[in-house]
Every structure is written in structure tokens, then in C-alpha cells.
N, C-alpha and C positions, 0 to 999 in steps of 0.2 A: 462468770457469775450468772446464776439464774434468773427468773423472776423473783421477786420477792411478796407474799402474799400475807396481807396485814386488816387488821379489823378496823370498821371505821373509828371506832375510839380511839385506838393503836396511833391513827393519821392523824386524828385531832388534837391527841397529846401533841405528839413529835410538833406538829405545825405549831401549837399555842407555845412549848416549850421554846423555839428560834426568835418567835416573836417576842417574848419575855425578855432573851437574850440581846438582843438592840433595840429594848429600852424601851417598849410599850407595857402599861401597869397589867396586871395578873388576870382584870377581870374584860378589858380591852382586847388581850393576845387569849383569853380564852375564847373572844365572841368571833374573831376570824378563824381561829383552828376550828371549831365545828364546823362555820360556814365555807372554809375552805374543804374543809373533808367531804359537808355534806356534797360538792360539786361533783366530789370522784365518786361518793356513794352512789349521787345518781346516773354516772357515767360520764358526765362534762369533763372527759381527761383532760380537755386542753386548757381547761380553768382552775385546777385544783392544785395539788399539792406539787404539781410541774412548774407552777410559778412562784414558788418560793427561793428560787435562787435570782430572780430578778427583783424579785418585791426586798430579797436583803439589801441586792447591791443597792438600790433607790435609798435606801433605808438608810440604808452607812453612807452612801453618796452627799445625803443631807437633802433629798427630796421629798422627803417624807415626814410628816410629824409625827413623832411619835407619842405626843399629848397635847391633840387638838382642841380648840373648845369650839365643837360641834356646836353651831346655834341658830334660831331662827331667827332671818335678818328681815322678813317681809311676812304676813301675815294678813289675811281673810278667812271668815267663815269656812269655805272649803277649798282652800287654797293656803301653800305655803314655800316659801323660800330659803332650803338650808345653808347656810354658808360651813362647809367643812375642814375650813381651817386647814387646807392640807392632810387632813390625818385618810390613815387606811379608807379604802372607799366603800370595804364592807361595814364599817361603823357609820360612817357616814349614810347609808342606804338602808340598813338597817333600822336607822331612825328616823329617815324619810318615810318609810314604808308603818312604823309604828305611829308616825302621826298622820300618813293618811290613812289608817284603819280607823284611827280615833275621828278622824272628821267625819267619813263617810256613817259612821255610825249616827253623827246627828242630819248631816245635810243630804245625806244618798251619795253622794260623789264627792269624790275629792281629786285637787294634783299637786303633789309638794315636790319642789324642783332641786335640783342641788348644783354649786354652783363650789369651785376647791376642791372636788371630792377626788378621788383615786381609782384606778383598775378596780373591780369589784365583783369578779368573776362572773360564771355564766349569769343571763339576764333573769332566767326561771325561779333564781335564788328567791328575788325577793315579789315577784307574780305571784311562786305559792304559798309566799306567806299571808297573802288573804284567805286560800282556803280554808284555813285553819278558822277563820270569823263566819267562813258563811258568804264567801263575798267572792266580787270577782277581781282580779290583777291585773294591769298591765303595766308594762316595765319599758323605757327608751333608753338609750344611751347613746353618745357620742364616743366613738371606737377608740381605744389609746393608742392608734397609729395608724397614720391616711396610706391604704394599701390600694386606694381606687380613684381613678382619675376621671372627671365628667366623660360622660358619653362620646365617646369622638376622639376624646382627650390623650394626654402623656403627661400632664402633673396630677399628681395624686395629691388632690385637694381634700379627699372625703376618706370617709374608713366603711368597717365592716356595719355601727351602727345599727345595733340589733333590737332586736324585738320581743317581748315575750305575755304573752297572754295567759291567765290560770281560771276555769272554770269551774265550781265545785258542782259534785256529783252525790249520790243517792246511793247508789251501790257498785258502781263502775268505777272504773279508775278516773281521777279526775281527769279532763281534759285541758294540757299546758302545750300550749305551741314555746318554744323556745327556738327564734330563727336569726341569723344574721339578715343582711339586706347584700350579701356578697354572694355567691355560691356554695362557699366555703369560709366559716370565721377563721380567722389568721391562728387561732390558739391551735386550729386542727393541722395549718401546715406545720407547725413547732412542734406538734405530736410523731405527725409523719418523719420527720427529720430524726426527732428525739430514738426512733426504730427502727433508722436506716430504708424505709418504703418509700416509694416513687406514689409521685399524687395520680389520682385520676387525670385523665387528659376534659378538661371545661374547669376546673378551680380557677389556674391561672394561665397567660399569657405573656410574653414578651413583648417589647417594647418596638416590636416586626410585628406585633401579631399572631405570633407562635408559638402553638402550645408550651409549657413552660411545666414539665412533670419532678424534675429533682426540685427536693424542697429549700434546701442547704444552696439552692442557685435563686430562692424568689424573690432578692432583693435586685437582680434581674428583669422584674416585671411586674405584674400589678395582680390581685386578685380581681375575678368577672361579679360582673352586679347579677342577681338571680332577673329573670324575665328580661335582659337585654337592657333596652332605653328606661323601662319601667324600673328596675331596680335601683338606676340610679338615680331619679328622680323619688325614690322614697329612699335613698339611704341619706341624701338633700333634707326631704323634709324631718326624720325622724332626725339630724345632727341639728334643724333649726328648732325644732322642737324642747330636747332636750338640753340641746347647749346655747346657742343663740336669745332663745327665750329668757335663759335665767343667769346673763353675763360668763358663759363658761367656753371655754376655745372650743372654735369651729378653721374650718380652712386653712389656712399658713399657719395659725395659731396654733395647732395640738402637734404636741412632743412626741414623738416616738421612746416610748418608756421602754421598747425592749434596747436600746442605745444606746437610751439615756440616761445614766445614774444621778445629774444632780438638777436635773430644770425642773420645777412645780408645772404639772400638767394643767390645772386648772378645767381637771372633767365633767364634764355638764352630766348628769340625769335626771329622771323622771318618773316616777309613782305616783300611775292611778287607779285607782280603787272604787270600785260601784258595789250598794249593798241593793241587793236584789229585793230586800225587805221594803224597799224604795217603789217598787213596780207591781208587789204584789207578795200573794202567800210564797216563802223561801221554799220551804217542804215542795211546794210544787213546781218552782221554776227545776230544783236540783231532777225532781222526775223526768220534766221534759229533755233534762240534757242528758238523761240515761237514756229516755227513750230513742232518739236522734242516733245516740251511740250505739245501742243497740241495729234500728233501722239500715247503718253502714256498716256496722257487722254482718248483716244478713243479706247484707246484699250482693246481686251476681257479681262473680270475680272473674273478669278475666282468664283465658287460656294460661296457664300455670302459673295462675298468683294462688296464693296458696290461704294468705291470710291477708285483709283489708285492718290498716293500724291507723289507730285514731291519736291524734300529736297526743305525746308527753305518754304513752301506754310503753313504747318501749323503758326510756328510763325507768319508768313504774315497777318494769319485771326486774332492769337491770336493778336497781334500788332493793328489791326482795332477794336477788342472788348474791348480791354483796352482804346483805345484812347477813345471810344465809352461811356462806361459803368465802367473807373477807373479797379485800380489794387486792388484785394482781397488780402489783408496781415494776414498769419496765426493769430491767437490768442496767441500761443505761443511766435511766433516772435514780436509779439507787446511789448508784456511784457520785451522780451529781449531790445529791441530797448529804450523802456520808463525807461527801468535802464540806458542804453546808457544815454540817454537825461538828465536822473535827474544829472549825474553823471560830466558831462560836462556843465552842466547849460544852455539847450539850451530847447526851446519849444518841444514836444512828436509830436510825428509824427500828431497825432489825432489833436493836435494843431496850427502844421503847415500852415500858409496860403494858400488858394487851386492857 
């Protein structure tokens, strides 16, 4: 079997249609098939339509609600607390991030926290849905499985615990950092494996200390924090943050969801939002962030770097070649997705309507 190469509608059907299938309402499993598609759109393979066969079994496991009543349990001016009832975490974040757009627009700043919520794909998802206001994003999360153990350490008390920033722009591509706080987000070693590829030697290590490159062996070892002692000391604060802050597991507490089909994660996140309108003319801040973007475009490169990239410019192009030329879906993942399908009685991705 080859690849299989499909349009992002294509993906967001097939995904909305499984979702329908174990029992989420029509316009619920339609709001994750986009946001799961949009992940692969932008290139986020390790968050997209490759975690549908885990987010079922959770599903059927009985980990997951499939009719939460998303609501807010705590409440300030620019400040808010959602309790997610368990349900999908892209519904959950989703509405986190809709009501800190709405606050930021009266008080300049907002952070609404989420406390039950679920996996919720890559962190960018919902950073650039301030762009779209004129506003700026930032995204926290507590990882759904401790792949990192303090500095020194061998219990994997902490996870990947990522980051994501969205800046809106003038005429350049906006500028989105989307980073884990690990070397490597865990969704990339489940990619590598998903392809049969050997990791780079620095993702992860063994429990000697030793490189650790088959992927399909990294329950073996741990993933590395980026910048050494530093990393782990902000993959810390960004899980107190996120999760600690707003009653949601940190430490012994978070479940390993690729494992585990039936425990309630209880996933902490965090959506904050700044409206630039708050500091000044907008029209002008978005200039100055062209301008800066510009400035490290033109600036000296290095002996054979060829082009200087500014975060979130790649997915940007990857985003326009999708939309352009469809999404290439591994072979392997097809085969997984088409037992999905048979299994739930719903049309194979390949026979999905484009």
C-alpha cells in the first residue's frame, strides 16, 4: 500500500464522521474533525489524524465524555476557570480560548484555565486563533504523559509540556512559535515509529544515559528537556502553570493516555490572550512585527544556510501546499485508520467524500 493523499476536507470529514460514531453530537465531532485536520494541514503530523485511533479507544474505554457540559466554574474580569467535564479537549480549549478573546477585548489581557479537559492537539491550534482578532496567543499545557524526569533524575515526574505563541502580522506570515519544553514532543517519536525511522541521536536517552534512536524501544527511556537544566525547569513551571494553577494533574497524577483507555486525565491548560489595542495603534504594532521579520530575513547567513526562518513561517508554506496539492497520509497510518473505519462502520478515509 502506498501513501494515501487526501484534501483537508477529505480528513475532517473521515475524522468528524468516527467521532459521530462513538457517540459525540454532530456539531461537537464536527468541531474536532476540522481542528484535528487543521493540525495535519499545518503539518503537526504527530497531533492530527494519527491520534484517532487512541482518542477511540479512550472513547469506547469510557474515558472520555462524549457530552460534557463544558462550564465556567470560577470567574473575574480577565480571568476564567473552565471545568471540562471530561469531554474532548479540543472542545474544551476551544472555548477557553473563545472566552479569552472575549475578555481581552474589554480588559487588554486575559487567562482562562482549564481544568477535565483532554489531549488537544498541537499547542498552535489554539495561539492562532487570536490572530484572526488582531491579538496576540499564548497556549500552556500539561503533556498527557510524563516522558521527563527532573534534571538528574529517573522518575518521569513531568512531560513534554508545551508552549505556543501566535503574533499577528501586516503582510508577512504571522509569527507562531509552537515548541514542546522536551527536544522532541513525544507525538514526533509515535510519528517516527508510525514510518519505521530511527530518531535523531539528542531526542531521547536511556535509563544508562544512552542514546536511545529506535522509537518502538522509548518506553526504555525518557525524552531530553531542550537547553539541559533549563528545560526542565520550564517544562516545571509551564505544568504549574497550566495544571497546578487550575486543580488539573501534574506529577504522579497524569495518566499516560497512549496506555490508557479508561482513567480520566484531568488535563490542565491555559489561554492567554493580549490585545495590542491595549498598548497602542494595532495597525502599527502588526508593522513593527513585519518590520523585525523582515530585518532577520535580511540578515547575514551563515556559511551555507541558505535561508534564515522565522517560527510558524514553515508550517505557513507547509499549510499553502496542503491546501494546494492535499495531505500525504503514511501507508501505515492508513491501514490503522481503515481498521478504525471497518470497526465503527463508517466509510475509509480513501472513501471519504473529497
Amino acid at each position: 500500500m502506498s501513501d494515501l493523499n487526501v484534501s483537508p476536507a477529505q480528513l475532517s470529514r473521515f475524522i468528524t464522521a468516527t467521532m459521530q460514531a462513538v457517540g459525540l453530537p454532530e456539531d461537537d465531532a464536527r468541531t474536532v474533525g476540522e481542528l484535528m485536520a487543521e493540525a495535519d494541514l499545518q503539518g503537526s503530523d504527530g497531533h492530527g489524524v494519527i491520534r484517532v485511533p487512541v482518542y477511540i479507544r479512550r472513547i469506547l474505554g469510557g474515558a472520555v465524555n462524549v457530552k460534557p457540559n463544558i462550564r465556567v466554574v470560577e470567574e473575574r474580569a480577565a480571568t476564567a476557570l473552565v471545568d471540562g467535564d471530561n469531554g474532548m479537549g479540543h472542545l474544551v480549549m476551544k472555548r477557553a480560548t473563545e472566552l479569552a478573546i472575549e475578555k481581552a477585548r474589554t480588559c487588554g489581557i486575559a487567562w482562562v484555565g482549564s481544568r477535565y479537559s483532554n489531549h488537544a492537539g498541537p499547542a498552535s491550534l489554539y495561539a492562532r486563533m487570536a490572530l484572526a482578532h488582531d491579538m496576540v496567543g499564548l497556549y500552556f499545557a500539561v503533556g498527557n504523559a510524563n516522558h521527563l524526569p527532573a534534571w538528574g533524575g529517573l522518575d518521569m515526574l513531568l512531560s513534554t509540556n508545551p508552549i505556543a505563541a501566535a503574533f499577528p502580522t501586516h503582510q508577512e506570515a504571522p509569527v507562531v512559535l509552537d515548541m514542546a519544553t522536551t527536544v522532541a514532543a513525544y507525538g514526533k517519536v509515535k510519528a517516527k515509529a508510525m514510518m519505521g525511522q530511527m530518531m535523531p541521536e539528542g531526542w531521547m536517552i536511556d535509563r544508562q544515559g544512552q542514546p536511545l534512536l529506535d522509537p518502538k524501544r522509548s518506553d526504555e527511556g525518557f525524552l531530553l528537556p531542550i537547553g539541559g537544566y533549563k528545560g526542565y525547569g520550564l517544562s516545571m513551571v509551564v505544568g504549574l502553570l497550566a495544571g497546578t494553577l487550575h486543580g488539573a494533574a501534574m506529577g504522579t497524577e497524569v495518566i499516560d493516555f497512549n496506555n490508557d483507555d479508561t482513567s480520566v486525565t484531568n488535563t490542565g491548560q491555559a489561554i492567554a490572550v493580549i490585545d495590542p489595542a491595549a498598548f497602542g495603534d494595532v495597525h502599527a504594532f502588526k508593522l513593527r512585527v513585519d518590520k523585525l521579520v523582515q530585518e532577520i530575513h535580511a540578515s547575514e547567513r551563515m556559511p551555507g544556510v541558505d535561508q534564515i526562518w522565522i517560527p510558524g513561517e514553515q508550517s505557513h508554506l507547509k499549510r499553502l501546499k496542503h491546501l494546494q496539492h492535499g495531505i500525504d497520509i503514511p501507508a501505515a497510518l492508513t491501514r490503522q485508520l481503515d481498521s478504525v473505519a471497518q470497526q465503527l462502520a463508517v466509510p475509509t478515509l480513501a472513501d471519504t467524500p473529497h
